[in-house]
C-alpha positions in Angstrom: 36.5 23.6 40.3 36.5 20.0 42.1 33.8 18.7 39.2 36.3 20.5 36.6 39.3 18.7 37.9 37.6 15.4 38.5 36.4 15.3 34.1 39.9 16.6 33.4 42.1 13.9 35.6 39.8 11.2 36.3 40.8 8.0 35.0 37.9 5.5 35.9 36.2 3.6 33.1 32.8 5.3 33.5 33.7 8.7 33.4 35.8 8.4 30.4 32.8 6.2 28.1 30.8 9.3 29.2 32.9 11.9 28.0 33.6 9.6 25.0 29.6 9.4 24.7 29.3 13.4 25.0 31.9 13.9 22.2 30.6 12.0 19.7 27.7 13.7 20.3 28.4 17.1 19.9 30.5 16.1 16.6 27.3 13.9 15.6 25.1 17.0 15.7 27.7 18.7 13.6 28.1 16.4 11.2 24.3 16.5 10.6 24.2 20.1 10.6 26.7 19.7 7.9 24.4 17.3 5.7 21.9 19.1 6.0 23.7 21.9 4.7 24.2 19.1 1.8 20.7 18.3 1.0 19.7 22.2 1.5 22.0 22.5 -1.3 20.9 19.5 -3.7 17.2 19.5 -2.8 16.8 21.6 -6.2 19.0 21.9 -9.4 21.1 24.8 -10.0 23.0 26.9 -7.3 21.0 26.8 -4.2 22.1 28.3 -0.6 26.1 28.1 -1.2 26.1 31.2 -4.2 27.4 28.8 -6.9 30.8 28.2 -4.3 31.5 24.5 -5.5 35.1 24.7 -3.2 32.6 25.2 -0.2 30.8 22.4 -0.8 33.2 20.2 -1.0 34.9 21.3 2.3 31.5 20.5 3.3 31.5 17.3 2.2 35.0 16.7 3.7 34.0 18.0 7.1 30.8 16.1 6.8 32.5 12.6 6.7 35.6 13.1 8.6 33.3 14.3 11.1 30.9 11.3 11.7 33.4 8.7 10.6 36.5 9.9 12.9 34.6 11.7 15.4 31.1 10.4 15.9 31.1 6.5 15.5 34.8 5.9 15.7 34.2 7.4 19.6 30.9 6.4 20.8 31.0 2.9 19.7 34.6 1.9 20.5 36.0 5.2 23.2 31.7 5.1 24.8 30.3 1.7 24.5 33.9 -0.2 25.3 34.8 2.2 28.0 31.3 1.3 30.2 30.8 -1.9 28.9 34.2 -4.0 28.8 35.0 -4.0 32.4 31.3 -4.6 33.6 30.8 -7.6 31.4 34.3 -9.5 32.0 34.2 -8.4 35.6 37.4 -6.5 35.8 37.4 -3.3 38.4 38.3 -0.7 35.7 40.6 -0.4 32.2 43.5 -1.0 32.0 46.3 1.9 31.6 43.5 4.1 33.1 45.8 6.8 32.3 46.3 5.7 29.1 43.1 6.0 28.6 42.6 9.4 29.5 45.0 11.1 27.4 43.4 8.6 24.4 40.2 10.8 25.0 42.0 14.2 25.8 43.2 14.1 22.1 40.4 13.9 20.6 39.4 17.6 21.3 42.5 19.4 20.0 42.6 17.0 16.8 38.3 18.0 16.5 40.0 21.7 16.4 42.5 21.0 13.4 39.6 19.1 11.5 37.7 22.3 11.5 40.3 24.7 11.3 40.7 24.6 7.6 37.3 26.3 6.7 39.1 29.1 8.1 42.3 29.3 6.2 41.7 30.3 2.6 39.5 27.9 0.7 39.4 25.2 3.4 40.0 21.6 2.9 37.7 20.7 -0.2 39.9 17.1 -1.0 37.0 14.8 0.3 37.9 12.6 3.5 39.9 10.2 1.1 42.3 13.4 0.6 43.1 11.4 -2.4 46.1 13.3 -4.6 46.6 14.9 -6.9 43.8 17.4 -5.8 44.7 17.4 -2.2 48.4 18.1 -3.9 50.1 21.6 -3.4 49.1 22.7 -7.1 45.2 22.6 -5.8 45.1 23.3 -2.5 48.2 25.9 -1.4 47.7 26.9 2.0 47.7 25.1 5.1 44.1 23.6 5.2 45.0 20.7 3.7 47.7 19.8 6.1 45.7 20.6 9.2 43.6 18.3 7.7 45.6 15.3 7.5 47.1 15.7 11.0 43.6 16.0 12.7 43.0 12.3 11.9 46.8 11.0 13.0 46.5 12.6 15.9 43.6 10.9 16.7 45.3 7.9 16.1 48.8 9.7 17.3 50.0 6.7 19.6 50.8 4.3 16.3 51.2 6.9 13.8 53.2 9.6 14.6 55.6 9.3 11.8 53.0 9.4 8.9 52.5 12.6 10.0 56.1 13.9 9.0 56.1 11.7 5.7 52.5 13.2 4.3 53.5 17.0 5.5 57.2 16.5 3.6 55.6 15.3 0.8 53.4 18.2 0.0 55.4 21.1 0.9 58.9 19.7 0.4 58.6 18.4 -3.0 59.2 14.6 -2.5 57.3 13.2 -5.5 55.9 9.7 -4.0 52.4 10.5 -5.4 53.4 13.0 -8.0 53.9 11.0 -11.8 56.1 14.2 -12.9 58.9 13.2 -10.4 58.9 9.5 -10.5 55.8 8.8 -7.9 52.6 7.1 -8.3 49.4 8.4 -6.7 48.4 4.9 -6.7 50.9 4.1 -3.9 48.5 6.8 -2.0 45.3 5.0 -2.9 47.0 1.5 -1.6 48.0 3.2 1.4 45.0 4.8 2.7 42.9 2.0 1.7 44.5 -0.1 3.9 43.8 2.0 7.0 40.7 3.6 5.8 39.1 0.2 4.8 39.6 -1.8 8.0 38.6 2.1 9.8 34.9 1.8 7.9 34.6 -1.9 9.0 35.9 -1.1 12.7 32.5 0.9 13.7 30.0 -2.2 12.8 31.7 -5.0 14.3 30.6 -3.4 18.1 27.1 -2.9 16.5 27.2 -6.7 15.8 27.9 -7.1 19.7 24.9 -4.9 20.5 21.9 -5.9 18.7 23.4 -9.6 19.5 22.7 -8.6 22.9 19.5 -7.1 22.3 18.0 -9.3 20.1 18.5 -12.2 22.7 17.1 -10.4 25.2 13.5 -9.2 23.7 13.6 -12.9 22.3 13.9 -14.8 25.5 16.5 -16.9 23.8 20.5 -17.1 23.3 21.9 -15.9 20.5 21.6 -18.6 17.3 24.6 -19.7 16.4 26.9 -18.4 19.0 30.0 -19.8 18.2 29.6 -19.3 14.5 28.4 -15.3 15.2 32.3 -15.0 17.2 33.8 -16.6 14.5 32.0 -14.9 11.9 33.1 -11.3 13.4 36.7 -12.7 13.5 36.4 -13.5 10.2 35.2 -9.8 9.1 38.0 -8.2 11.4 40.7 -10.4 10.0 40.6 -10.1 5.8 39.7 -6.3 6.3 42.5 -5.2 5.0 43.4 -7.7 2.3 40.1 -6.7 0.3 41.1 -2.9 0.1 41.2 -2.9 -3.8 37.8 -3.0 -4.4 37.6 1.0 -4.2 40.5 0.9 -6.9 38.8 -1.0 -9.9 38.9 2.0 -12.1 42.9 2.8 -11.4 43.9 0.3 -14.3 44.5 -2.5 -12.5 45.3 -5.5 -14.5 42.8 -8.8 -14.3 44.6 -10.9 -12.1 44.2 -8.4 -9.8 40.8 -7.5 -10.3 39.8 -11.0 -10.5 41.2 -11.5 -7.0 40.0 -8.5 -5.2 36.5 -9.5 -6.4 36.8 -13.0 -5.2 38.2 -11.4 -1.8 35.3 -9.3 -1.8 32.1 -11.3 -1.7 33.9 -13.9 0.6 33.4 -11.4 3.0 29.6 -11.8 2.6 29.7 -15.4 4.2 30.5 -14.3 7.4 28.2 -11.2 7.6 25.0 -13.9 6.2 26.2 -15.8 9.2 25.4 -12.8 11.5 22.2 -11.6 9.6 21.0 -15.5 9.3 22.1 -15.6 13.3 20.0 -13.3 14.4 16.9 -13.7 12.6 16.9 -17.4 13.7 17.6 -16.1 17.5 13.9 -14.0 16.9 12.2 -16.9 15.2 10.1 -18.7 17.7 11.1 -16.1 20.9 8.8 -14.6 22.8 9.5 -11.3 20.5 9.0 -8.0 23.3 9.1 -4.8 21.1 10.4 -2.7 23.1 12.4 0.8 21.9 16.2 -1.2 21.9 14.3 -4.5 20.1 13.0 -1.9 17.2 16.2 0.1 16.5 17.7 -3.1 16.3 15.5 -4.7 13.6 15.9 -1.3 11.9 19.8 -1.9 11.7 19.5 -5.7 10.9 17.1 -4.6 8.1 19.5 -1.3 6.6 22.6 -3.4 7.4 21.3 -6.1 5.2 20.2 -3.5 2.2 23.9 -2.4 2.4 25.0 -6.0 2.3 23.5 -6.7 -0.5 24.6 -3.7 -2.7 27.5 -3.8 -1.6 28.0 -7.6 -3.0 26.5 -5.7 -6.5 30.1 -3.4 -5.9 32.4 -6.2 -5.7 31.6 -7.0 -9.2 34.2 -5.0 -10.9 32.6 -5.2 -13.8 29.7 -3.5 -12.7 32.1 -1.4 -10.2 33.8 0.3 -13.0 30.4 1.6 -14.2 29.0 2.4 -10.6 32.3 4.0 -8.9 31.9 7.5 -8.0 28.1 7.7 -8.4 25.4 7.8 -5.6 25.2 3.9 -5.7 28.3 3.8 -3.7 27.0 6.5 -1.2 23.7 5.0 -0.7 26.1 1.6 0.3 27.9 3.2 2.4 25.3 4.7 4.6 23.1 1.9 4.5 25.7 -0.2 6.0 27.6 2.8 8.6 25.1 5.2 9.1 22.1 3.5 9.0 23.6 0.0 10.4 25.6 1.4 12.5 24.1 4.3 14.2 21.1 2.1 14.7 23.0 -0.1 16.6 24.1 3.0 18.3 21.3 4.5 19.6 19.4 0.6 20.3 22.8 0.2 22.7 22.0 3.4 24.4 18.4 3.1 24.9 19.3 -1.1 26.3 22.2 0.5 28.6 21.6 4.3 28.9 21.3 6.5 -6.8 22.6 3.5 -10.1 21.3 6.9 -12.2 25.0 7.5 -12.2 24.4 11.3 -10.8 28.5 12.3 -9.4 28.9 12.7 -6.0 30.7 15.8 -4.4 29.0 17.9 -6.9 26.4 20.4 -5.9 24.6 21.1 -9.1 23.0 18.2 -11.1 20.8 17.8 -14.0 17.2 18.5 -13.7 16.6 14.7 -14.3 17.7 13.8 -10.8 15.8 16.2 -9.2 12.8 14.3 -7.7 15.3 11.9 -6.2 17.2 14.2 -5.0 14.3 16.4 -3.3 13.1 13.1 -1.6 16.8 12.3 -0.4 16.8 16.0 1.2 13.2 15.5 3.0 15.1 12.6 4.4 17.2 13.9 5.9 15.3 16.7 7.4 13.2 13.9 8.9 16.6 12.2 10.5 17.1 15.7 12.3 13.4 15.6 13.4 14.4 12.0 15.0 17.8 12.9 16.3 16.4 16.5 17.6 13.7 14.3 19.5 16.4 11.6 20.8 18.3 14.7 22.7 14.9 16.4 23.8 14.1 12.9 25.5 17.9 12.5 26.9 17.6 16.2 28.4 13.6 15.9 29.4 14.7 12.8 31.3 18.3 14.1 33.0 16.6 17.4 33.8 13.5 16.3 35.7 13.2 16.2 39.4 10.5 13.5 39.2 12.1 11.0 37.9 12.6 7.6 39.4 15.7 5.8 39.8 15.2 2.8 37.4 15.8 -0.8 38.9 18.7 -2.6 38.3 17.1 -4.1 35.2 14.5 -1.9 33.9 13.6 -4.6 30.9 12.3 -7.1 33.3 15.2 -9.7 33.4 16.1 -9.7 36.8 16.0 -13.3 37.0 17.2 -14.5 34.2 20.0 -12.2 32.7 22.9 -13.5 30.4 25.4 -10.6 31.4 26.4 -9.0 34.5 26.0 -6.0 34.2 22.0 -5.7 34.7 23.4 -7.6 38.2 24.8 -4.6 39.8 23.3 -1.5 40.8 21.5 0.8 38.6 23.7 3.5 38.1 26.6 1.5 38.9 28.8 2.6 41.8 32.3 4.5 40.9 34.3 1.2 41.1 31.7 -1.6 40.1 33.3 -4.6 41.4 35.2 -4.0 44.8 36.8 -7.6 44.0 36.7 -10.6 41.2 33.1 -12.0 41.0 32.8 -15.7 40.4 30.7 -15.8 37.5 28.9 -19.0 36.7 25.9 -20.2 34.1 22.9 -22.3 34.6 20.2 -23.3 32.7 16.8 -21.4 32.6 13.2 -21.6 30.7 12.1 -18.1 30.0 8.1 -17.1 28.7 6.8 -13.3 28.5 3.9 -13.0 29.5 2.7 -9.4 27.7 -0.8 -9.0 29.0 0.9 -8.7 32.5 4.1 -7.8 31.6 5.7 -10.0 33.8 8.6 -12.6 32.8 8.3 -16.2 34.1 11.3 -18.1 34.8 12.0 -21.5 36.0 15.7 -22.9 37.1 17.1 -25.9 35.8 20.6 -26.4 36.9 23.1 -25.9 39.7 23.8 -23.1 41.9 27.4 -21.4 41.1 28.5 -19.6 44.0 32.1 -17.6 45.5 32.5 -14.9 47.2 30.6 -13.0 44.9 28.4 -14.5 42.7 26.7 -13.6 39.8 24.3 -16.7 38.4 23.9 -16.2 34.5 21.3 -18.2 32.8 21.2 -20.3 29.6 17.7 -19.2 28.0 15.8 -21.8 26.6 12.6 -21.3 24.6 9.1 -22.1 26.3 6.4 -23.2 23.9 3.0 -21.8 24.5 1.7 -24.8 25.0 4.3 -26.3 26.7 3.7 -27.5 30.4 5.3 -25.4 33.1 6.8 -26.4 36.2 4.3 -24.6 39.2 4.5 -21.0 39.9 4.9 -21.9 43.5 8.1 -24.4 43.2 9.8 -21.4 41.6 13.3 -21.0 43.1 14.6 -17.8 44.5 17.2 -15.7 43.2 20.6 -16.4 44.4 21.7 -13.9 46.6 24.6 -11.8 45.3 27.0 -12.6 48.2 27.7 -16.1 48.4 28.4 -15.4 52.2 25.2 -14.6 53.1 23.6 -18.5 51.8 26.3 -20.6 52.9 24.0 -22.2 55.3 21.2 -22.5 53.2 23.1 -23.8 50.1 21.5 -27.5 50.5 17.7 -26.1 50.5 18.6 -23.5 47.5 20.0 -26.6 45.5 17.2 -28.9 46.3 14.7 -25.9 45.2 16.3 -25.5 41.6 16.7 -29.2 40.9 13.2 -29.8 41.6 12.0 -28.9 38.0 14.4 -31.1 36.5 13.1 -33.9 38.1 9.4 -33.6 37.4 
C-alpha cells in the first residue's frame, strides 16, 4: 500500500520519468503488436488473417499510429528522458510544478483507455490518425468511436486544449457544417488545422533524439560536439518554422501555385538546418577516438535512417513529384525512416547511455500480386524488429531481476575524469533528491585518448580549478593524436574532490598540479 501510494502521489522528477518510461513502453509493445498484425495481413495478397474485414484494418492502422506517435515517443522522449534528465544536467533539485507534473502523467492512462475504446463500439475508429473528414464524418462512422477517438488525444494535451474538444464533438453530432461542403464548410479548414498541430507533433519527438546522440556521439568520440553553436541553433531553427511548412501534406487539395511554390520553398529550407546536425556530428566522429560501444551503435544507426528519411523527404517537398507520390508507401517509408527508425534509435541509444515509389495505397489490406515480394520482405522486417525489441526487454528484466548484479559505478563508460555533463558526477542510481543544494558548475580544458587494448581512458588537465561549495569540474575534450606527445602518466592531476570544503587547504598544490602540463 505505501509503494502504491508513493507511484500514485509522488511528485519527484525521477519517479515520474520512470512511470513516463514504463508507459511508453507498454503502449510501445502494443503498437508493435498492432503492426505486426499489419504485416501478418499484407505479407501475401488477397485476404489474409483479418477475413476480408477492410474496416478492421483500418482501425488497426489508426490504433497503430496514434499509439506510437501519442503514446510511445510523445512520452518517453519528452514525459521519460526530460523528467530524469533536465534537472540533473542544469543542476536544479527537481521540476518545477512537481505537481503539475504529476497529474501531466496521470492523464495519460485514462486518455490510453478512450484511444482503445473504440474497437469496442461498433466498427471502431477506422479514420486513420489524421481523422481527416469527410470519412471520420457522422455519414461514415455513426457511433461513438470516432469521438472517443478525438478526445483521447486532447486529453492528452487537455491543459491547452480543452475547448477543441467541444468544437470537434459539436461539429459531428450537432450538425455545424465547418468541414461539411453541403452546409457552407470546407474540409480543408480541417486539413489546415490539424496540420498545424500534427506537423510540429511529428517534428517534436526528434528534436530530443538530436540532444541524445549529440551526447553520445561526443562521448565514444573523445571530442565535443562539432559545431556546437551551430547544432543549438540549427534545432531552434527546426522547432521554430514547424509549423509554417504544414502544406506540404496538402499538395493534392488544389491549392493554387503561389501557394505550392511557397510551401515547397518552406519545405527544403528546413533541410539546411537538419545537414547542419547530420554534417555536425559526423565531423564530431571524424578523427575521435571512435569506442563502439552499444549507445555509440544505436546512435550511428539513427544518424544513418535519420539521414535516408532526410533525404526522401527533400524528394516530397517537390510538389511536383508530391502530387504523384502522396498517399503511396513512399510517404510511409519517410515517415518511419525519420520517427521510427531515427527516433526510436535515439530512444533506445539514450537508455542504454543513461539506463515503396511503386505507388501501392496505404491503409489498404489487399494489394496486387505485383507488390508482393516487397511486401513479404517489409513483413519479415518487421518480425525481426519484434525479435530485437523482445530481446531489449528480456535484457532489461534479466538485468533488474538478478540478485548477482553489481551496482555499476558512477560512470560505467569510463569517463570519470573527464565528463562534459553532471550527471555521470553524482551517484549511480542517483539519490531521491540529487542535489541537496546549487552546485557551482564550472569547465576546464582536458586532452582525452582511449586506449582500447586496456580499456582505460587517459586524461590530462589543462586549465583551472572551478570550485564552490559544491563543485562539479566539467571538461572541454580536445583530440589527442596518436602520435602526439603526452604529458607523463605520473604528473597527472587528481580529480577535484566533489566538495569544495574538503580542498580548501590544498587548493594551491591542486592548481599547481593541473597547470603543470600547460607549461611543458
Amino acid at each position: 500500500m505505501t509503494n502504491l501510494v508513493r507511484w500514485l502521489f509522488s511528485t519527484n522528477h525521477k519517479d515520474i520519468g520512470t512511470l513516463y518510461f514504463i508507459f511508453g513502453a507498454i503502449a510501445g509493445v502494443m503498437g508493435t503488436c498492432f503492426s505486426v498484425l499489419i504485416r501478418m495481413e499484407l505479407a501475401r495478397p488477397g485476404d489474409q488473417i483479418l477475413g476480408g474485414n477492410h474496416q478492421l484494418y483500418n482501425v488497426l492502422i489508426t490504433a497503430h499510429a496514434s499509439l506510437m506517435i501519442f503514446f510511445m515517443v510523445m512520452p518517453a522522449m519528452i514525459g521519460g528522458s526530460g523528467n530524469w534528465s533536465v534537472p540533473i544536467l542544469i543542476g536544479a533539485p527537481d521540476m518545477a510544478f512537481p505537481r503539475s507534473n504529476n497529474i501531466s502523467f496521470w492523464l495519460l492512462p485514462p486518455s490510453l483507455l478512450l484511444l482503445l475504446s473504440p474497437a469496442l463500439v461498433e466498427v471502431g475508429s477506422g479514420t486513420g490518425w489524421t481523422v481527416y473528414p469527410p470519412l471520420s464524418g457522422i455519414t461514415s462512422h455513426s457511433g461513438g468511436a470516432v469521438d472517443s477517438a478525438i478526445s483521447s488525444p486532447h486529453l492528452s494535451g487537455v491543459s491547452s486544449i480543452l475547448g477543441a474538444i467541444t468544437m470537434l464533438l459539436t461539429d459531428r453530432n450537432f450538425n455545424t457544417t465547418f468541414s461539411d461542403p453541403a452546409g457552407g464548410g470546407d474540409p480543408i479548414l480541417y486539413q489546415h488545422l490539424f496540420r498545424f498541430f500534427g506537423h510540429p507533433e511529428v517534428y517534436i519527438p526528434i528534436l530530443p533524439g538530436s540532444g541524445i546522440i549529440s551526447h553520445i556521439v561526443s562521448t565514444f568520440s573523445g571530442k565535443p560536439v562539432f559545431g556546437y553553436l551551430g547544432m543549438v541553433y540549427a534545432m531552434i531553427s527546426i522547432g521554430v518554422p514547424g509549423s509554417l511548412v504544414r502544406a506540404h501534406h496538402m499538395f493534392t487539395v488544389g491549392s493554387d501555385v503561389d501557394t505550392r511554390a511557397y510551401f515547397t520553398a518552406a519545405t527544403m529550407i528546413i533541410a539546411v538546418p537538419t545537414g547542419i546536425k547530420i554534417f555536425s556530428w559526423i565531423a564530431t566522429m571524424w578523427g575521435g577516438s571512435i569506442q563502439y560501444k552499444t549507445p555509440m551503435l544505436f546512435a550511428v544507426g539513427s544518424i544513418f535512417l535519420f539521414t535516408i528519411g532526410g533525404l526522401t523527404g527533400i524528394v516530397l517537398a517537390n510538389s511536383g513529384l508530391d502530387i504523384a507520390l502522396h498517399d503511396t508507401y513512399y510517404v510511409v517509408a519517410h515517415f518511419h525512416y525519420v520517427l521510427s527508425m531515427g527516433a526510436v534509435f535515439a530512444l533506445f541509444a539514450g537508455f542504454h547511455y543513461w539506463v515503396g515509389l511503386s505507388g501501392m495505397p496505404r491503409r489498404i489490406p489487399d494489394y496486387p500480386d505485383a507488390y508482393a515480394g516487397w511486401n513479404a520482405l517489409s513483413s519479415f522486417g518487421s518480425y525481426i524488429s519484434v525479435v530485437g525489441i523482445r530481446r531489449f526487454f528480456v535484457v532489461v528484466t534479466i538485468t533488474s531481476s538478478s540478485g548477482n548484479n553489481k551496482r555499476c559505478a558512477p560512470s560505467p563508460w569510463a569517463v570519470e575524469q573527464n565528463t562534459t555533463t553532471p550527471e555521470w558526477m553524482v551517484q549511480s542510481p542517483p539519490a531521491f533528491h540529487t542535489f541537496g543544494e546549487l552546485p557551482a558548475i564550472k569547465e576546464t580544458k582536458s586532452y582525452v585518448k582511449f586506449d582500447l587494448e586496456e580499456d582505460l581512458v587517459r586524461v590530462w588537465v589543462n586549465g583551472h580549478i572551478s570550485f564552490g561549495r559544491t563543485c562539479i569540474i566539467l571538461t572541454k575534450w580536445q583530440p589527442m593524436m596518436d602520435d602526439q606527445a603526452a604529458p607523463p602518466v605520473e604528473e597527472e592531476p587528481q580529480q577535484a574532490p566533489v566538495l569544495a570544503d574538503e580542498f580548501w587547504g590544498e587548493l594551491d598544490s591542486i592548481v599547481q598540479q593541473a597547470s603543470t602540463p600547460a607549461e611543458q
